[in-house]
C-alpha positions as CSV (number, residue, x, y, z in Angstrom):
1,X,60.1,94.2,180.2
2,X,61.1,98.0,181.5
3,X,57.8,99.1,183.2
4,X,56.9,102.7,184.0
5,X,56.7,101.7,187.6
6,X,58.7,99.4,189.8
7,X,58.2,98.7,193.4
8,X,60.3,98.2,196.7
9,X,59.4,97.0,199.8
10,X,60.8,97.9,203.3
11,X,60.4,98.4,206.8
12,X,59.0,101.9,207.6
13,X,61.9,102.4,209.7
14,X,64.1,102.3,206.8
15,X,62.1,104.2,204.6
16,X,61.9,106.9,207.6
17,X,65.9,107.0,207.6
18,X,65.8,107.3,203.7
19,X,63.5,110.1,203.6
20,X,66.0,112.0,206.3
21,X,68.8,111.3,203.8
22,X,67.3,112.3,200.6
23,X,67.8,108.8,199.1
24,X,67.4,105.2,199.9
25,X,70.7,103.2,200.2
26,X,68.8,99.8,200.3
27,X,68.0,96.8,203.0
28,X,71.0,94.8,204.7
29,X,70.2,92.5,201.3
30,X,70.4,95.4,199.3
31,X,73.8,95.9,200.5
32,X,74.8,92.2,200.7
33,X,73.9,92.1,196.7
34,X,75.6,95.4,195.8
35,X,72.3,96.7,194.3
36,X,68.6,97.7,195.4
37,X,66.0,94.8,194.3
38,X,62.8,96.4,193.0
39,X,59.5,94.0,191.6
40,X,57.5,94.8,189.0
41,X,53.6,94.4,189.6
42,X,52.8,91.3,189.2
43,X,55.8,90.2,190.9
44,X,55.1,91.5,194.2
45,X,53.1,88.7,195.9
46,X,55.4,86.5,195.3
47,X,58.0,88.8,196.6
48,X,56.0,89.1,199.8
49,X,55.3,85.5,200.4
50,X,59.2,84.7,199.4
51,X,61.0,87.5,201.8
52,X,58.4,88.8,203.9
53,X,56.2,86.1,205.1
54,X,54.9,86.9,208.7
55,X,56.9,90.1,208.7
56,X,55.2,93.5,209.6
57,X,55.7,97.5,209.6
58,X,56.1,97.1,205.6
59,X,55.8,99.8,203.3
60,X,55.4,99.5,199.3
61,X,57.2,102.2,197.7
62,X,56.1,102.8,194.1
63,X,58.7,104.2,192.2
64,X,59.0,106.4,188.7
65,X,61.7,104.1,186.9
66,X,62.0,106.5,183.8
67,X,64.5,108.4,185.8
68,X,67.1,105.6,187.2
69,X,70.3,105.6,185.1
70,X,71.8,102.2,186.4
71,X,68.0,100.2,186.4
72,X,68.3,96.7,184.9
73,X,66.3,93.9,184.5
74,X,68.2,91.0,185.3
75,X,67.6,87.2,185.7
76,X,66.7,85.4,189.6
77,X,67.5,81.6,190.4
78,X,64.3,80.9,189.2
79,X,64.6,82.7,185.3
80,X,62.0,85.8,186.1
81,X,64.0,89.2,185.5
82,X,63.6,91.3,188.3
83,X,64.6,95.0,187.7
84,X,67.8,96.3,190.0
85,X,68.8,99.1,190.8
86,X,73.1,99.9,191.0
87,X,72.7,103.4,192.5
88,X,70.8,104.7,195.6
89,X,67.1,105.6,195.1
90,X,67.0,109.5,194.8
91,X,63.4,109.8,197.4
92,X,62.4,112.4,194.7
93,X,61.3,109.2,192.5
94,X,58.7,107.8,194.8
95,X,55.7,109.3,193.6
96,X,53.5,106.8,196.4
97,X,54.2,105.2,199.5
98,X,51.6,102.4,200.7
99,X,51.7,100.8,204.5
100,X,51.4,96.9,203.5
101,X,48.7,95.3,205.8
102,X,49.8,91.3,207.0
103,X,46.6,88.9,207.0
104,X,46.0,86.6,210.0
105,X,47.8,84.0,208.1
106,X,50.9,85.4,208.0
107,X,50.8,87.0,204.5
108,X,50.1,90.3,203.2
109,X,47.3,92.8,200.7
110,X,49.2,94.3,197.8
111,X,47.4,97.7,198.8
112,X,44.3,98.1,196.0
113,X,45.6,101.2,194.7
114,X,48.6,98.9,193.1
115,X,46.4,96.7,191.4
């Protein structure tokens, strides 16, 4: 299940704060959970259309996960394992950083450069 590459979404404002920092603490419900949710690929338009329906100013991070010491995969309500991360993101990972456009119907393009 451990991919090469693992993905976060976020407001660009946070990102922006991060990127001041040197790390990226996570969203509110990052913090709430006690660890920084990530999607793989293929999980991220269901991510999308789950937490960010409608919502705009979204950026996809992709993220080298070869580095993250405290990354696992673990289980969602609905069985999927979704990799976490219990440490702050060290902004030296993010090797890409993609503005996520939001359709007329209120849900988003996975940039093509993902795919």
């Amino acid at each position: 299940m451990n991919s090469k590459f693992i993905y976060k979404i976020c407001t660009i404002n946070e990102w922006h704060q991060a990127k001041k920092k040197g790390q990226f603490n996570g969203t509110k419900k990052d913090t709430e959970d006690g660890f920084i949710h990530f999607s793989n690929k293929e999980q991220l338009n269901g991510t999308l259309n789950k937490f960010f329906f409608q919502k705009n100013n979204l950026i996809l991070l992709k993220v080298n996960a070869t580095n993250l010491e405290k990354l696992v995969y673990e289980k969602s309500s609905d069985g999927e394992k979704f990799p976490h991360l219990y440490e702050p993101l060290d902004i030296s990972n993010v090797i890409a950083e993609h503005k996520v456009e939001l359709n007329k119907n209120g849900c988003h393009k996975v940039p093509l450069e993902i795919l």
